[in-house]
N, C-alpha and C positions, 0 to 999 in steps of 0.2 A: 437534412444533409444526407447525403448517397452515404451507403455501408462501406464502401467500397475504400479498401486498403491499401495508404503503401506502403513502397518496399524501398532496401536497398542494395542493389547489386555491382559490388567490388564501389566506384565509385559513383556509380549512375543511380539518379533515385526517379525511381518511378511514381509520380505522385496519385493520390486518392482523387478524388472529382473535384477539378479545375475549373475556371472560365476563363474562356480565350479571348482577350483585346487584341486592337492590332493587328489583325491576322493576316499573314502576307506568307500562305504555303503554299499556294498554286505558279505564284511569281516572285522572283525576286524583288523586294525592294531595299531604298536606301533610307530606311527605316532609322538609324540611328543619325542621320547625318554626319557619318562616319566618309563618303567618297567610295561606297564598295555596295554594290547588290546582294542583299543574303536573304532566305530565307529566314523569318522571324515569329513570332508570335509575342506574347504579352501578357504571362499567365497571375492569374489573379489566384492567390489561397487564401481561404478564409481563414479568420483568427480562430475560430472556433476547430478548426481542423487540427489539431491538436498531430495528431498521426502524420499527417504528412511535414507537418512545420520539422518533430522532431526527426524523421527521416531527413530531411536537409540539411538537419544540423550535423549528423551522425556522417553525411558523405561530403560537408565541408568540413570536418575535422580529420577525415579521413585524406582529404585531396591535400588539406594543410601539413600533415605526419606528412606523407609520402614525398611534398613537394619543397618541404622549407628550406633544406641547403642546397636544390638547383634553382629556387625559385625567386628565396626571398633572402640567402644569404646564410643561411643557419638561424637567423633568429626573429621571431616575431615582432612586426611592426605593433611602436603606441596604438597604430591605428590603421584600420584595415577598411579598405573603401569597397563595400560589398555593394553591388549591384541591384539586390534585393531588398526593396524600400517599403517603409511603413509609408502607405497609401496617406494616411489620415494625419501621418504629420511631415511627410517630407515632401520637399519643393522641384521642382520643373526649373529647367534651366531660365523660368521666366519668374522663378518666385510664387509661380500659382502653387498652392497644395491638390496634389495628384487627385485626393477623394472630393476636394471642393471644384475641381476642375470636371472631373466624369466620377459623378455620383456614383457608380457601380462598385467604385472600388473602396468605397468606405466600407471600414471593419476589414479589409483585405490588404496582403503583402503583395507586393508583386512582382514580379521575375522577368527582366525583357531574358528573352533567349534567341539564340539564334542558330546559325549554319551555313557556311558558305555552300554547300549543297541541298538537292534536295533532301529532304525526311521521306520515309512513308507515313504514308497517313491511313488508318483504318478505321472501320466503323464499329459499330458494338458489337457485328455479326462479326469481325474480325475481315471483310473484306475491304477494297480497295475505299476509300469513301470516295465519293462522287462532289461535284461541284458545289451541290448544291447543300450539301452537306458539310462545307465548311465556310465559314463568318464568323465576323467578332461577334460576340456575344454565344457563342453554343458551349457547352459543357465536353469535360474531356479529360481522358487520362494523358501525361506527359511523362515522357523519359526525358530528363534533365542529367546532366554532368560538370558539376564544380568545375573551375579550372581558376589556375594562378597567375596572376601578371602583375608585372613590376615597371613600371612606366613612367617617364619624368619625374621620380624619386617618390612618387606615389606606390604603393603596394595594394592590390586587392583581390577580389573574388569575381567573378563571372561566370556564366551557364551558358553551356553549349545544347544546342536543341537535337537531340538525337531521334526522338518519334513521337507519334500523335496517335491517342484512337478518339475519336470524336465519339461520345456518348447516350447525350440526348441536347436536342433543343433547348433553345434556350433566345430570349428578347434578344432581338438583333443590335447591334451598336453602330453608331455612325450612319444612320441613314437604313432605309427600307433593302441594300443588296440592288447585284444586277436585273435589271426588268425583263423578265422573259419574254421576248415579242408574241409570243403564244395566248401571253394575258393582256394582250391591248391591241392585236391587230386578228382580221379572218381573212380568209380567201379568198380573193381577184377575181370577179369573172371580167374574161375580155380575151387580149390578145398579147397580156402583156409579158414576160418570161413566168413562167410557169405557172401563167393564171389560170382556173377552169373555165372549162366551156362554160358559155354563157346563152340560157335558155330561149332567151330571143324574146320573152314576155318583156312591158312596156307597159306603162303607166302615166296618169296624168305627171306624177310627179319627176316619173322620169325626163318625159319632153320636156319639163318646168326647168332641169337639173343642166340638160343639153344646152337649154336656150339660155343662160345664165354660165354656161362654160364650168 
């Protein structure tokens, strides 16, 4: 596991080295089937991360003090429906368990997060990260922010997605990513839009190719 620390600043916790599922920061999607486009991600901490778990807990107690007489009334719910699921025992709105569904997330909590706008997202060099540099499955620090809602007499917890720095690679999820035509196609010759010249040499197999169309 990465050395690498986190923090918590007023109520935003910046977590230690994550894995990002889900990853939907270049476009919005409708990622919750909620009816609204957000920018989302799907962060995975492991149980073993010990420092970032207690950093979360420290800025949902923190959002909870500051928030519970405009939030939730003055006083604490039996039961608080936090967002933030044991992978390895909690269920999908289909009854499957999260880590028996996508293996990855055994031994890990997970955090859908989100943002009606975009985040920035950075690399380990601290610049812009590039396309290709973000997918589910890469490694990455996360600025996360508790927030409070009180909704059809339910009360709970949710995380708003404030920033990314994408860290290092990591096994891709859901599939190999977009194909670069770079890596499956070459260069035209002919006459076709912007094909090269073509050398005018000609071979048995080429006449073979013509007469076969």
């Amino acid at each position: 596991m990465s050395d690498i620390k986190a923090a918590v600043n007023g109520n935003t916790v910046i977590t230690g080295e994550v894995r990002l599922s889900y990853v939907h920061l270049l476009e919005p999607s409708d990622n919750f089937d909620s009816g609204k486009l957000r920018y989302s991600v799907r962060v995975l901490v492991s149980k073993d991360d010990t420092d970032t778990l207690e950093a979360i807990k420290q800025a949902k107690e923190s959002v909870i003090r500051a928030g519970l007489e405009k939030h939730w009334g003055g006083s604490l719910p039996k039961k608080i429906a936090d967002t933030m699921v044991d992978s390895d025992v909690a269920e999908d709105q289909k009854g499957e368990v999260y880590a028996e569904k996508d293996p990855e997330e055994a031994n890990h909590f997970a955090i859908p997060a989100w943002n009606a706008n975009a985040v920035e997202v950075v690399n380990a060099g601290m610049r812009p990260a590039n396309e290709d540099e973000i997918y589910s499955g890469v490694y990455a620090r996360v600025a996360l922010r508790p927030w409070l809602w009180n909704s059809n007499g339910r009360k709970g917890i949710s995380y708003s997605l404030e920033a990314v720095q994408i860290i290092r690679d990591g096994e891709r999820l859901g599939g190999a990513g977009k194909t670069k035509a770079t890596s499956v196609f070459s260069a035209v010759a002919g006459e076709g839009f912007g094909a090269i010249a073509s050398d005018n040499n000609t071979n048995d197999d080429d006449d073979l190719s013509s007469l076969l169309g």
